[in-house]
C-alpha positions in Angstrom: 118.4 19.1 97.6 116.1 21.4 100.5 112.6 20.2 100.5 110.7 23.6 101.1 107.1 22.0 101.1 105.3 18.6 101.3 102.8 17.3 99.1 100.0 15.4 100.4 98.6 12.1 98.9 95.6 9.6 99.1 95.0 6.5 97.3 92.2 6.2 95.7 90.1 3.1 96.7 86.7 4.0 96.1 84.4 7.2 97.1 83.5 8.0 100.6 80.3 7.1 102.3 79.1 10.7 102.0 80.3 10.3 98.0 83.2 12.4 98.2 86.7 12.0 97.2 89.5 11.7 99.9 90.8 15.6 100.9 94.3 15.4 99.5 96.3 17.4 96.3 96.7 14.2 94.8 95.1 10.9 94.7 96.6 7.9 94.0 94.2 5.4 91.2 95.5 1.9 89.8 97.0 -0.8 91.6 100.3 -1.5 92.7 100.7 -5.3 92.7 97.8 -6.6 90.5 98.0 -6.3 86.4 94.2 -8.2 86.7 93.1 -5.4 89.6 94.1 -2.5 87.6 90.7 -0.5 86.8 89.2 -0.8 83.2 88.9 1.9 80.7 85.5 2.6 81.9 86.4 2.7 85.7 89.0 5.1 84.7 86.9 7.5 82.8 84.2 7.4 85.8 86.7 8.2 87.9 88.0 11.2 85.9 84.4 12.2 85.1 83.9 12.2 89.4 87.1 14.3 89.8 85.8 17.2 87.2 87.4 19.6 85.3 89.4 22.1 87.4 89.6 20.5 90.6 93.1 21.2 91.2 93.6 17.7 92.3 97.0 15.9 90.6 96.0 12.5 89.8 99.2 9.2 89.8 98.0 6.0 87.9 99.9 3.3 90.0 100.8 0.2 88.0 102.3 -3.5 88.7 104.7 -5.6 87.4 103.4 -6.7 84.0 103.0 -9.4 81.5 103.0 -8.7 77.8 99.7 -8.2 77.5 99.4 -6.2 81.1 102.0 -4.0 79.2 99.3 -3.3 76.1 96.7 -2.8 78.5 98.2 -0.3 80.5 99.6 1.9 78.0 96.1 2.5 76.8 95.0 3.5 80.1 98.2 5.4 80.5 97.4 7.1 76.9 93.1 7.8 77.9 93.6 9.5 81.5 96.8 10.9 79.9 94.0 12.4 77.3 91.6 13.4 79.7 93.9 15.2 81.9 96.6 16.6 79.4 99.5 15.6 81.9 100.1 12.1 84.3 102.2 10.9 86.1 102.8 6.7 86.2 103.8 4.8 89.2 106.4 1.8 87.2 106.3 -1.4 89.1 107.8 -3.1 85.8 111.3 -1.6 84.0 109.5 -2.2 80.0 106.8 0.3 80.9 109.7 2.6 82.3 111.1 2.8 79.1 108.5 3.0 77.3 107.1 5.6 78.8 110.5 7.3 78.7 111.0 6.3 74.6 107.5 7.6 73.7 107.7 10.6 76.7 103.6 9.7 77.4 103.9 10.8 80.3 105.8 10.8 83.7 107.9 7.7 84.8 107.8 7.1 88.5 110.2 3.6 89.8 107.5 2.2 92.1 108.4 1.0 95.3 108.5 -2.6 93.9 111.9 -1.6 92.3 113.5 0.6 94.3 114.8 -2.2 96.6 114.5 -0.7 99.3 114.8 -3.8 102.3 111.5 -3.6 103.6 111.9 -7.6 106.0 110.8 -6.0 109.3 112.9 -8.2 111.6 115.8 -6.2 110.0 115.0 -3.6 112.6 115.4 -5.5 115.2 119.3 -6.1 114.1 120.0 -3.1 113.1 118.6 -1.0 116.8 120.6 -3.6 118.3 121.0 -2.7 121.6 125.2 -3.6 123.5 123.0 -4.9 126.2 122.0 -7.9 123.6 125.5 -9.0 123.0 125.1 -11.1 126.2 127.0 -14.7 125.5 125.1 -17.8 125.7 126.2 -21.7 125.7 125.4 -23.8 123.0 125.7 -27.1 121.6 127.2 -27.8 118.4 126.1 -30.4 116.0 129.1 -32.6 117.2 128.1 -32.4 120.8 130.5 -29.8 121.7 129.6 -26.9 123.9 130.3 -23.7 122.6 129.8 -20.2 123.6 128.2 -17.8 121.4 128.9 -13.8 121.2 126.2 -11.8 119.2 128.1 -9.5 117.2 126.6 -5.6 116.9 126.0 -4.4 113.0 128.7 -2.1 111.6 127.7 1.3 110.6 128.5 0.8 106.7 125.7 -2.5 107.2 122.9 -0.4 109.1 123.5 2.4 106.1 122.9 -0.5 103.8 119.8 -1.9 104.8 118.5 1.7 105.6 119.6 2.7 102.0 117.9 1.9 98.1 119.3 0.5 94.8 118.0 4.3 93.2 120.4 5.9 95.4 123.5 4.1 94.0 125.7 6.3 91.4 125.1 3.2 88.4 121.2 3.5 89.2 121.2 7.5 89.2 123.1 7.3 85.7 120.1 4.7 84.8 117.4 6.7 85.5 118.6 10.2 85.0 119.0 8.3 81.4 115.2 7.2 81.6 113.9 10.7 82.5 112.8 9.4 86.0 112.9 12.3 88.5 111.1 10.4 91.5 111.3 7.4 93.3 108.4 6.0 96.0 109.5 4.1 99.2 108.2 2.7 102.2 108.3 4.1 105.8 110.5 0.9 106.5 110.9 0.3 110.3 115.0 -0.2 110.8 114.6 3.7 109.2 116.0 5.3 106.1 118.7 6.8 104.5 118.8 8.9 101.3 121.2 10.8 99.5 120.1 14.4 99.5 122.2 15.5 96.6 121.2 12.9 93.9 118.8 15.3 92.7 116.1 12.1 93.2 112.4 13.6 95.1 110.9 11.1 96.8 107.4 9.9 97.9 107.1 8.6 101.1 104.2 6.1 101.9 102.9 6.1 105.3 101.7 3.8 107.6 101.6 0.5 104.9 104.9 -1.3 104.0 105.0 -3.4 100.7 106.8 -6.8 102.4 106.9 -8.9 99.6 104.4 -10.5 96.8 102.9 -13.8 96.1 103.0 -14.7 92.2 99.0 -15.0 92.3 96.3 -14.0 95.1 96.3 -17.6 97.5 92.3 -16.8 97.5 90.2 -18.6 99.9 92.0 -20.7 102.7 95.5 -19.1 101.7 95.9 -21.9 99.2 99.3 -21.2 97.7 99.6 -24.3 95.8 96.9 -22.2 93.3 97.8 -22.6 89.9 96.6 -20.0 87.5 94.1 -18.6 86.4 94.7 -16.1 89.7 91.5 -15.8 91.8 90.8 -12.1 91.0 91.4 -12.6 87.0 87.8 -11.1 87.3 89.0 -7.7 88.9 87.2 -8.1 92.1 89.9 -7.5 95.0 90.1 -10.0 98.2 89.8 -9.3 101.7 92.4 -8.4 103.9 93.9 -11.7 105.9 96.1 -10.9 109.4 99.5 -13.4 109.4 100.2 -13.3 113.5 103.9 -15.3 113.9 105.2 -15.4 117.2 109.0 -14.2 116.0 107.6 -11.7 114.0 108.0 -7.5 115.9 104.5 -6.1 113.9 101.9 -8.2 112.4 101.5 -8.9 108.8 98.8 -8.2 106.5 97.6 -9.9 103.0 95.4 -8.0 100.6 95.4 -9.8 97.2 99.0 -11.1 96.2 101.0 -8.9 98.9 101.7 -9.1 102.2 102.3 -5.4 104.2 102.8 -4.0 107.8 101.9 -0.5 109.5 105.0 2.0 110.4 102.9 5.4 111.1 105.7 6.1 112.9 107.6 9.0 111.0 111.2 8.5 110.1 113.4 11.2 113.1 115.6 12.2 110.0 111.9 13.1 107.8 113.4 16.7 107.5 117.2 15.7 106.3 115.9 13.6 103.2 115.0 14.0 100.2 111.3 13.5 100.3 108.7 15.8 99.1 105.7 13.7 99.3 103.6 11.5 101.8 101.6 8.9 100.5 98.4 7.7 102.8 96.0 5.1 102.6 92.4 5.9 102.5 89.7 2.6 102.1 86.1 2.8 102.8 86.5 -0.6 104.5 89.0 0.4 106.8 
């Protein structure tokens, strides 16, 4: 598939200091890891009423992974903006709204990047840019006392395809989704890079410069308690601050904003123009 044109996109986390919207053809509105920080019914329709008729502006509602009752809540914001706008695209973080967006056709399925499975651990990169120069021996002891000597090992190109790959490009998951309707898949601007099948007939978004790492079950809150048991610390809907995680073995630094931890790639992947990807994704906040 030739991408001719890339579409620009902002998320949506609150209006500029000057009041204005972020300057993009689509904005990004929900929350991707949060059922309890999606916005409310009222949020939603202020935001819609702020955006106007006519704007020309495509609008995604990015959703989590979701409990039963997340699930009930978010079709009905799925089924107002859907409403208000006459078309919408959803962001899926959790397969039971896929299909039931896909069952009920309210609107566009989108896998999120939370199920694409796309390996997003950044010390992969530094074993898959492994350099010959690295595959220097070095002694060792054994647990039985023995001295040993130890030869790293370069990655095989099938292994750096793999972790540079996604479950949505597999033949089993295009049957799946081609089943489910679902013509677009998000990933992350993952540092060891990416590889895509150009011919699955898939379009991608790309999101640049954050990287979903992995999620917590519940925001730690205050003090990075994760021993927290529920109710989760932003059950209210207010988000948390943004925490740095420094670690020593780690190549970039790690971030925490409510349950997730991220990193930044702004660097664009050297292939950008061979795959499939017909969108970039940025992050606008008015506390960055």
């Amino acid at each position: 598939m030739m991408v001719t044109a890339i579409e620009h996109a902002q998320w949506y986390e609150g209006l500029r200091q000057d009041g204005h919207f972020p300057d993009a053809e689509r904005l990004y509105f929900g929350h991707e890891t949060c059922e309890h920080l999606l916005p409310s019914p009222a949020v939603a329709l202020s935001f819609l009423d702020r955006l106007g008729q006519g704007s020309g502006t495509k609008v995604s509602l990015v959703t989590p992974f979701l409990s039963p009752q997340g699930l009930k809540k978010t079709l009905a914001l799925v089924e107002l903006m859907r409403e208000r706008l006459g078309e919408l695209e959803v962001i899926c973080s959790d397969w039971g709204l896929v299909h039931h967006l896909a069952r009920h056709r309210l609107a566009e399925p989108v896998v999120g990047r939370l199920l694409v499975a796309q390996i997003t651990d950044p010390c992969i990169g530094r074993f898959v840019d492994q350099h010959p120069s690295s595959q220097a021996a070095r002694q060792v002891r054994h647990l039985d006392g023995t001295d040993c000597r130890l030869q790293a090992k370069l990655a095989s190109d099938p292994l750096r395809s793999h972790y540079r790959s996604c479950w949505t490009d597999k033949p089993e998951a295009l049957a799946l989704l081609s089943h489910c309707g679902v013509r677009r898949c998000e990933i992350s601007n993952v540092l060891q890079g990416i590889e895509l099948t150009s011919q699955s007939g898939l379009r991608y978004s790309l999101h640049l410069p954050e990287v979903l790492v992995t999620l917590m079950r519940r925001c730690p809150g205050h003090g990075e308690d994760f021993a927290r048991r529920a109710p989760c610390p932003c059950e209210g809907g207010d988000a948390g601050s943004t925490v740095r995680w420094l670690h020593a073995a780690l190549p970039v630094e790690l971030y925490r904003r409510d349950n997730a931890l991220y990193y930044h790639w702004p660097t664009c992947p050297a292939n950008l123009c061979d795959l499939p990807v017909d969108r970039i994704v940025g992050k606008y906040s008015t506390d960055s």
